[in-house]
C-alpha positions in Angstrom: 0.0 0.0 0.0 2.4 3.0 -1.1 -0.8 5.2 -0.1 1.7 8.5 -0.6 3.4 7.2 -4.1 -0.6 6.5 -5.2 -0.9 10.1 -4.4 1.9 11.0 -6.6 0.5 9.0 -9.2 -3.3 11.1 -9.1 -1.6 14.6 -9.1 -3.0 15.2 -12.3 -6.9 14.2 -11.1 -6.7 16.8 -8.0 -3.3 19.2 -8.3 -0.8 18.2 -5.9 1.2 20.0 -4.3 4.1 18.4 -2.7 5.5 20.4 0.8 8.6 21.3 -0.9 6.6 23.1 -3.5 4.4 24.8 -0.8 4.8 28.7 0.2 2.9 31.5 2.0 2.6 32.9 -1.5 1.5 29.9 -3.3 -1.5 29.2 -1.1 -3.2 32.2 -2.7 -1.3 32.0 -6.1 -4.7 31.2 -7.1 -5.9 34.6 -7.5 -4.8 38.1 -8.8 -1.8 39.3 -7.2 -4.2 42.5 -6.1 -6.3 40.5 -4.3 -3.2 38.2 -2.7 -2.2 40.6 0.6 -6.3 40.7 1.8 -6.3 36.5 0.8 -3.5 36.1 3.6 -6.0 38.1 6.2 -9.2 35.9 5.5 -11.3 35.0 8.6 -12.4 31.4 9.2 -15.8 33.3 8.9 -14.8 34.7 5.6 -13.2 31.2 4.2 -16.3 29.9 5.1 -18.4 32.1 3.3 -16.6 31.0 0.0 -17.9 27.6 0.2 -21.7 27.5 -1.7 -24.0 26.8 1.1 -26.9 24.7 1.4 -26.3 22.6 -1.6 -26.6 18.4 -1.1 -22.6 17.4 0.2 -22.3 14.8 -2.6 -23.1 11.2 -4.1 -22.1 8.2 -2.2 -21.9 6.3 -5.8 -18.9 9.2 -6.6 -17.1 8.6 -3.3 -17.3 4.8 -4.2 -15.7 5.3 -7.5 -13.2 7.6 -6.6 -12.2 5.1 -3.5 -11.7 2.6 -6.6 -9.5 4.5 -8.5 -6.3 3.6 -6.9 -5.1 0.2 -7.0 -3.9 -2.2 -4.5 -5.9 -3.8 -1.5 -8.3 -2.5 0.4 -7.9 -2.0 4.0 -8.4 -5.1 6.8 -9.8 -3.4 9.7 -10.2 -0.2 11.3 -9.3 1.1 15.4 -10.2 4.1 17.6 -8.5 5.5 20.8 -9.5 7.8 22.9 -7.0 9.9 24.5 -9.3 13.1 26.3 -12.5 14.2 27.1 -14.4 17.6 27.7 -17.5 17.1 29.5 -20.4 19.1 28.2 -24.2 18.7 28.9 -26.0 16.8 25.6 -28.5 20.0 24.5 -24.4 21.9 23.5 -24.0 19.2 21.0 -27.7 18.6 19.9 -30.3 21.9 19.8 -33.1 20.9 21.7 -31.7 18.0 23.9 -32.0 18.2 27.6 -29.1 19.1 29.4 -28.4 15.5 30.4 -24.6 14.8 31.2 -22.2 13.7 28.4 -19.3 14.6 27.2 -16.7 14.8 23.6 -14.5 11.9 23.0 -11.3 13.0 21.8 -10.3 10.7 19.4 -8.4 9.6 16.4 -8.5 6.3 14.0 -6.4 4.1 12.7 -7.0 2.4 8.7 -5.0 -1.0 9.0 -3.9 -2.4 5.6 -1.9 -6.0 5.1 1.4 -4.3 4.7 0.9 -0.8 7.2 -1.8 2.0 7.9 -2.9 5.2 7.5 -3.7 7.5 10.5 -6.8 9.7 10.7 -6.4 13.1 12.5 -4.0 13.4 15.0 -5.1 14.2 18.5 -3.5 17.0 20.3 -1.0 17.7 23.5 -2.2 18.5 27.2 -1.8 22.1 26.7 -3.8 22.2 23.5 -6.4 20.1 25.5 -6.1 22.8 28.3 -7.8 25.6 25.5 -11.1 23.7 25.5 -11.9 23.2 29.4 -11.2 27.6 29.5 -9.2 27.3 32.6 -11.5 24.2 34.0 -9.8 20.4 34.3 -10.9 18.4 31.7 -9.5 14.0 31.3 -6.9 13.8 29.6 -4.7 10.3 29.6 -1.5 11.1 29.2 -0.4 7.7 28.3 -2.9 7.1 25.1 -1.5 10.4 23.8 1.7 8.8 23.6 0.4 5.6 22.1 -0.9 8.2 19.6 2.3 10.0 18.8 4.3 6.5 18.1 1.3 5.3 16.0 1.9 8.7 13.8 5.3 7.7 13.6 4.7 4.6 12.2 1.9 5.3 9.9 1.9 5.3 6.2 0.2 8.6 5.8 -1.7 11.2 8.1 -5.1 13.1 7.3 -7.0 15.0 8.8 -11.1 15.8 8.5 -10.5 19.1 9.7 -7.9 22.1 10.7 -9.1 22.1 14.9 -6.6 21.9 17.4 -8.1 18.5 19.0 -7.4 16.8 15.5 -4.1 18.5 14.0 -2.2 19.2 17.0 -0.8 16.1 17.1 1.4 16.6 14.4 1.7 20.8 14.5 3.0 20.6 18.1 5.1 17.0 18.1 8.1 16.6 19.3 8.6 14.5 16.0 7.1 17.2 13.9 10.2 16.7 11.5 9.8 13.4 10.7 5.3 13.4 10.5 4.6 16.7 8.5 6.2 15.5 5.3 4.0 12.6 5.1 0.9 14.7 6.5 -1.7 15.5 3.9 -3.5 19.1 4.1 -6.0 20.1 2.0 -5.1 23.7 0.9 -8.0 25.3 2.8 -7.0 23.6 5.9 -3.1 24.4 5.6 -4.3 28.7 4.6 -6.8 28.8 7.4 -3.9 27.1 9.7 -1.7 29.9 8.6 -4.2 32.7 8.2 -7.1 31.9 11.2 -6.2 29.1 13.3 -8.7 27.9 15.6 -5.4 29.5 19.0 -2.4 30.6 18.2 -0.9 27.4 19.6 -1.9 25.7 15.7 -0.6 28.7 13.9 1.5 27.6 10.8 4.0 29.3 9.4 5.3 29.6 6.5 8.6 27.5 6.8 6.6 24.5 9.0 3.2 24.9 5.5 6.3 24.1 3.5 7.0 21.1 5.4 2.8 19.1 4.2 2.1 17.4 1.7 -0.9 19.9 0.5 -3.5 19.1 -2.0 -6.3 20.9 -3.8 -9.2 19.3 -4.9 -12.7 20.5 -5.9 -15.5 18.0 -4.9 -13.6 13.9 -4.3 -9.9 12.9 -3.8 -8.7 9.4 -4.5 -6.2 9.2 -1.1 -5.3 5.4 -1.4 -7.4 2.4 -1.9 -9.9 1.9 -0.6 -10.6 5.7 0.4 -11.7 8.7 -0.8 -11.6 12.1 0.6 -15.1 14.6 0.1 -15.3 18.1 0.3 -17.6 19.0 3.6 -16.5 22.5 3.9 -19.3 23.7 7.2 -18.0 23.3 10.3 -14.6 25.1 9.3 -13.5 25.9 6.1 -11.2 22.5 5.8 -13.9 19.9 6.4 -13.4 16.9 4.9 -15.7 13.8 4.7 -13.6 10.8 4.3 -14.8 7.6 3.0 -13.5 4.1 3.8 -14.0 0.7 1.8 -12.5 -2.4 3.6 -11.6 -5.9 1.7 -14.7 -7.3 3.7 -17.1 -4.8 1.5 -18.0 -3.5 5.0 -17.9 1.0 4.2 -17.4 3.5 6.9 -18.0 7.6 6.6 -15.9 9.4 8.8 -17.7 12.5 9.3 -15.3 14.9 11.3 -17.1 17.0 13.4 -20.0 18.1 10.8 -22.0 15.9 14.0 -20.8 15.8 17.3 -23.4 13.5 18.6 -24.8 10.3 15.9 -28.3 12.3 17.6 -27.1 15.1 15.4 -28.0 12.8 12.6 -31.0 11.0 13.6 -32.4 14.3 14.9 -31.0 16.4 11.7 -30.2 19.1 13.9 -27.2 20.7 14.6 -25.1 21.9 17.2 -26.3 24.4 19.8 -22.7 25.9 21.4 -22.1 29.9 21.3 -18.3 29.4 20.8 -18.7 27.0 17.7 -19.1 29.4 14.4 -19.5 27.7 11.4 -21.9 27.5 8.5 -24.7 26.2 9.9 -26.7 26.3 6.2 -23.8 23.8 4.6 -23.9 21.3 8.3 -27.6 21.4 8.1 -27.7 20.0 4.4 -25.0 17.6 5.4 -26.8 16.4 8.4 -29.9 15.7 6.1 -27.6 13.8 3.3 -26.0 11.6 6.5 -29.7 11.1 8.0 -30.6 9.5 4.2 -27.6 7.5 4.3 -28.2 6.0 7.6 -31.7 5.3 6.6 -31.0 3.4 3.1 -27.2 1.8 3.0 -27.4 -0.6 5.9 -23.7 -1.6 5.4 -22.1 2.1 5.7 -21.1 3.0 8.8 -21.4 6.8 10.1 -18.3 7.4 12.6 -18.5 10.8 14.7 -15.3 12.3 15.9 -16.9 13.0 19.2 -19.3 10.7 20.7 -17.9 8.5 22.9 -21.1 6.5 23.5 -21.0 5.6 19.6 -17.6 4.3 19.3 -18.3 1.9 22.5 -20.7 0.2 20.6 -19.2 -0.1 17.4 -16.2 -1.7 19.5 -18.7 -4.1 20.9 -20.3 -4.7 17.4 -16.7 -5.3 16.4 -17.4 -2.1 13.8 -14.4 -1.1 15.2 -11.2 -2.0 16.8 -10.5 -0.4 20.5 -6.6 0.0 20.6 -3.8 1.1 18.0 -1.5 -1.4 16.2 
């Protein structure tokens, strides 16, 4: 599974951009050079704003094409660790619910393939995981978090579903930064918005350390490796990124980032109800409504949220998923 060589080989489907190509300037090369110097000093708002709102997220038929398209066998299995937790009362991460007790799993995953594996998102460190309790203790496990930093050391590849501290940290703030970012895939919204509006300072890219990604650009699917396929879901920040997975059984799971934050989120189709959250709330609705429909007619996918804990303990017992890293 040379997942970053396949890469390589699709530049041409979705303009690659390897890091050593990557600068400050070439994130918004894109546009006029007028226009360049008030690109740099776009808002997450504003980044948001770009994205067409509303509009259905995309075809489940495309994203199992595109997850086709690069040869080589399909994944065995897939895992989830926790590593954190920030307790928040159920009617934050639902509108409507009662406040009953609950909490957000922090969490990454782990695609196993015969010969290696590809990490999704990347957790964070204990002073990232500071930033979300504001000044209040929240669990953190010290120990998984290391787990989590030698399992991005041995991973084929690195991607994440969106540009939030509790998923990119992992690899912006490592001690083996060096050696992770160069096999880290960006998209290019998610590495501008890193360098331009990052969720705290403490994610803020520069330009030498943007250089360092692997960043790609991509307009509606991205064949990452096989088996998977990256979506645009552009909502919850600008950098949102669906990502679909095919194992060998024929089993299919959706990771859906944080476009839910409860599987409730879903079933309910209603979003989030948290002051501090900003994001585009038309694009998450519409993308709540095209998960609900998916949940109702493909049986065999399964819909993974980042953040709910209470999910991921079932698919563990369901053996959906796997409940430690390799």
């Amino acid at each position: 599974m040379k997942c970053l060589a396949a890469l390589l080989l699709f530049a041409g489907v979705a303009s690659l951009l390897t890091a050593q190509q990557l600068t400050a300037q070439q994130l918004t090369a894109q546009q006029p050079a007028a226009q360049q110097s008030a690109a740099q000093q776009l808002t997450a708002q504003q980044l948001t704003a770009q994205q067409p709102a509303a509009q259905q997220p995309g075809s489940l038929d495309d994203l199992r094409r595109v997850a086709k398209m690069i040869p080589g066998g399909r994944p065995l299995r897939i895992n989830v660790l926790k590593f954190a937790e920030s307790p928040r009362t159920k009617n934050f991460a639902v509108k409507g619910a009662p406040a009953d007790p609950g909490g957000q799993s922090r969490t990454v995953f782990q695609v196993v393939y015969p010969d290696g594996y590809i990490m999704i998102d990347s957790g964070m460190d204990e002073p990232v995981h500071k930033t979300f309790g504001h000044g209040a203790a929240e669990p953190f496990d010290a120990a998984a978090e290391e787990r989590i930093q030698q399992a991005l050391r041995g991973a084929r590849s690195i991607v994440m579903t969106h540009e939030h501290g509790d998923h990119v940290a992992g690899v912006i703030r490592s001690r083996y930064f060096d050696e992770l970012a160069p096999k880290t895939v960006l998209t290019r919204t998610q590495a501008q918005t890193l360098m331009t509006a990052p969720q705290m300072p403490e994610i803020r890219l520069t330009a030498e350390m943007a250089r360092r990604f692997v960043v790609i650009d991509y307009d509606n699917y991205f064949p990452f490796a096989p088996g998977i396929a990256l979506m645009k879901a552009a909502g919850h920040t600008p950098g949102s990124q669906m990502i679909y997975v095919a194992l060998a059984s024929g089993a299919e799971y959706l990771f859906v980032g944080d476009s839910a934050w409860h599987m409730d989120n879903i079933l309910l189709m209603k979003g989030k109800d948290a002051s501090w959250v900003k994001e585009d709330e038309a694009a998450v609705d519409a993308q709540l409504k095209w998960l609900n429909a998916i949940g109702r007619t493909e049986k065999n996918v399964t819909i993974v949220v980042s953040h709910d804990g209470d999910q991921h303990k079932r698919y563990i017992e369901q053996h959906l998923l796997g409940g430690a890293l390799e």
